[in-house]
N, C-alpha and C positions, 0 to 999 in steps of 0.2 A: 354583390349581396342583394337579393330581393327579398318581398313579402308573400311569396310564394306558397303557399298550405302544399309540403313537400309527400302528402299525404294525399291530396289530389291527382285525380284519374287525369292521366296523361296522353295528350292526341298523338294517335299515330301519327308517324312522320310520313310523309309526302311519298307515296311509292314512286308518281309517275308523272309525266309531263305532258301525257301524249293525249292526244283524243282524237275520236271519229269524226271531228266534224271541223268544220273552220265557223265563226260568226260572223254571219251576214244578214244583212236587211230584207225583208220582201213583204208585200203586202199580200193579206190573204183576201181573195175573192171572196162576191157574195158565192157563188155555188160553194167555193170550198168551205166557208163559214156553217154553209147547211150542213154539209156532210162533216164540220167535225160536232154538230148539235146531234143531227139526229142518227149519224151510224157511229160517231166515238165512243158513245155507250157499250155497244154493241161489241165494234173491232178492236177497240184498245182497251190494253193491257199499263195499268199504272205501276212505273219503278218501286220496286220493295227489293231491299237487300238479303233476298231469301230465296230457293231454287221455284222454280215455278213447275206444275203438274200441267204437263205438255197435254197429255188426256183429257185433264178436267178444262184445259184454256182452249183446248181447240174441240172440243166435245167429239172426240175419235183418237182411237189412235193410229198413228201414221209416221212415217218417217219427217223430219222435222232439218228442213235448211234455214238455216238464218240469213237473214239479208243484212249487212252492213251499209247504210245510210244511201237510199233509194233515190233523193233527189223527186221528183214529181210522179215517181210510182210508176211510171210509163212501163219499163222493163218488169217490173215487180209485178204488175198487172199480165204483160205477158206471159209471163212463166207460171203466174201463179194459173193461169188457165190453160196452156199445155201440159201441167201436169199436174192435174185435180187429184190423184191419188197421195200428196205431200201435202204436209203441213209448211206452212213462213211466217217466221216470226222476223218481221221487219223493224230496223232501228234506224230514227232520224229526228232530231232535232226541232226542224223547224216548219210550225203549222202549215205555209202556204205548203207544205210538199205533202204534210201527212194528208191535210183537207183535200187535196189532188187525190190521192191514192183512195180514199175514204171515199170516194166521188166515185172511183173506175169503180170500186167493191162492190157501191149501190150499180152503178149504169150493165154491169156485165156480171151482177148475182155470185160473186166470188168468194166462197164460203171458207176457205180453206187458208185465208193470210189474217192477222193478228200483228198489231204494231204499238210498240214502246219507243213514247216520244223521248227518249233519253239518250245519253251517250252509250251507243254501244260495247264501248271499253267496260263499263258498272255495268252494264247485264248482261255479256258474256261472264265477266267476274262471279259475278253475284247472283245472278238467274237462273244463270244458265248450268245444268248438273254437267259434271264430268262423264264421260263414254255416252254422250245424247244426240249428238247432232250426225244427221247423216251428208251435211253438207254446209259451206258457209262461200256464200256470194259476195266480194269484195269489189264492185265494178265502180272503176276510175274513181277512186280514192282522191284527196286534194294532195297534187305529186308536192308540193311544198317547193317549188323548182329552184328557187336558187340557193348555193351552196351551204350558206350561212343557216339553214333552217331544214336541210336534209332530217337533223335531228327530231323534228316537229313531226316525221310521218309515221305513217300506221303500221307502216309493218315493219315493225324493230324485233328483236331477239325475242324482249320479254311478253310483247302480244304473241307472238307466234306462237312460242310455250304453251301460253295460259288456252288459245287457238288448238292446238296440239291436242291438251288435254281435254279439251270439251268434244272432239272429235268422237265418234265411236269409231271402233276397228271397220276398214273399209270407208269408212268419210271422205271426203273431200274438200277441198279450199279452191279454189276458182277466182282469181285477182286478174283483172285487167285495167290497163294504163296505157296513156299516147306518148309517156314520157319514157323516151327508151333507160335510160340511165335508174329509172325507177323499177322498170322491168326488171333490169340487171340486179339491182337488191332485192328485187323479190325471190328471184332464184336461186340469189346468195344467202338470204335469211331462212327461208324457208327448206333448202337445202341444204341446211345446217340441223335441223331439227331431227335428231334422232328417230323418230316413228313418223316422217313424210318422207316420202318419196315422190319425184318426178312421174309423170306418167307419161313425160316423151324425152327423148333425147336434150331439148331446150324449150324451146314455148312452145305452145300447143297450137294446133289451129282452132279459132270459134267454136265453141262447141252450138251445136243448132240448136238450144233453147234461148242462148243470148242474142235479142235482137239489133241491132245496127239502129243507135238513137242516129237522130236528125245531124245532132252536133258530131258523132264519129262518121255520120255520111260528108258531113262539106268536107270533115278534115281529110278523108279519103281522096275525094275531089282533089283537095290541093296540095295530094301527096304525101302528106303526115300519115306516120304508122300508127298501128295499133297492135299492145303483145297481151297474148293470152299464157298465164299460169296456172297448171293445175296442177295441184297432188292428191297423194291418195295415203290416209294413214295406214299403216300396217299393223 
């Protein structure tokens, strides 16, 4: 028995366990501290639980990949300048990375990326409209590696769906990982999903907009693999 007001608006229950991001500590530089003062304004986009107008945010319109938690921008930066004709709307967490990214935006005049410092689970959800995205970049995800916390990672059934549906016909998802065992559930999850298809026989080779960070160059070096997945919605 409680004192409950049974007439009181009641919280959803808990959908999900999962997030984009793991929490960690880092200190943000002075350059990055600049560029999240004086290009934050500018590049980012603040969480609101409501579709965002890809047009009016990137002031064009254009085909629009999402980037799932970029880490220090390096990659995000590349691609966003190999292919100036796309829009990216980048998602991460934590400042020292976005003030990194917000840094390369100013140092190489890259007009064409927009970042929400959120979890990207809540703005794919919530942001992000159904049949919009023409691509979604998932690069080395935290593989959660040991067994007991498999459940902790990103690509489960129920992202992949919600994944799925933000997708437009012809989209793409693009997940890479060093952990082979992870690879293997991406292609089990994701090849489960009714409107994705493989777009190779098993993993893909690199596609050449993904550039080869520092950290997958030594692991090459010393023999650690790297898998690439791609599909394509139908």
């Amino acid at each position: 028995m409680t004192d409950e007001d049974p007439n009181a608006p009641q919280s959803a229950p808990h959908s999900r366990a999962i997030r984009s991001f793991v929490l960690r500590t880092g200190r943000t530089t002075a350059g990055q501290a600049r560029a999240l003062q004086s290009l934050g304004p500018r590049f980012s986009i603040a969480y609101a639980p409501q579709p965002l107008d890809f047009a009016r945010v990137f002031e064009r319109e254009a085909p629009v990949i999402l980037e799932i938690g970029f880490g220090m921008g390096e990659a995000t930066a590349h691609i966003a300048a190999l292919m100036p004709q796309k829009n990216f709307l980048c998602c991460e967490v934590h400042s020292p990375g976005v003030g990194a990214l917000l840094r390369r935006i100013g140092e190489q005049d890259l007009r064409n990326v927009r970042i929400v410092q959120h979890d990207a689970v809540d703005v794919l959800e919530h942001m992000v409209p159904p049949d919009s995205l023409a691509g979604v970049h998932i690069f080395f995800p935290d593989p959660w590696h040991k067994l007991r916390h498999h459940k902790r990672r990103l690509i489960q059934p129920p992202f992949a769906a919600v994944l799925a549906a933000r997708l437009q016909r012809g989209g793409y998802v693009h997940c890479s990982t060093d952990w082979e065992d992870y690879a293997s559930q991406m292609l089990h999850v994701l090849g489960a999903q009714p409107h994705l298809h493989n777009t190779q026989p098993g993993y893909a080779p690199r596609p050449h907009y993904r550039p080869l960070t520092k950290f997958e160059q030594r692991g090459i070096r010393l023999g650690h693999g790297v898998w690439d997945v791609v599909f394509r919605k139908t």
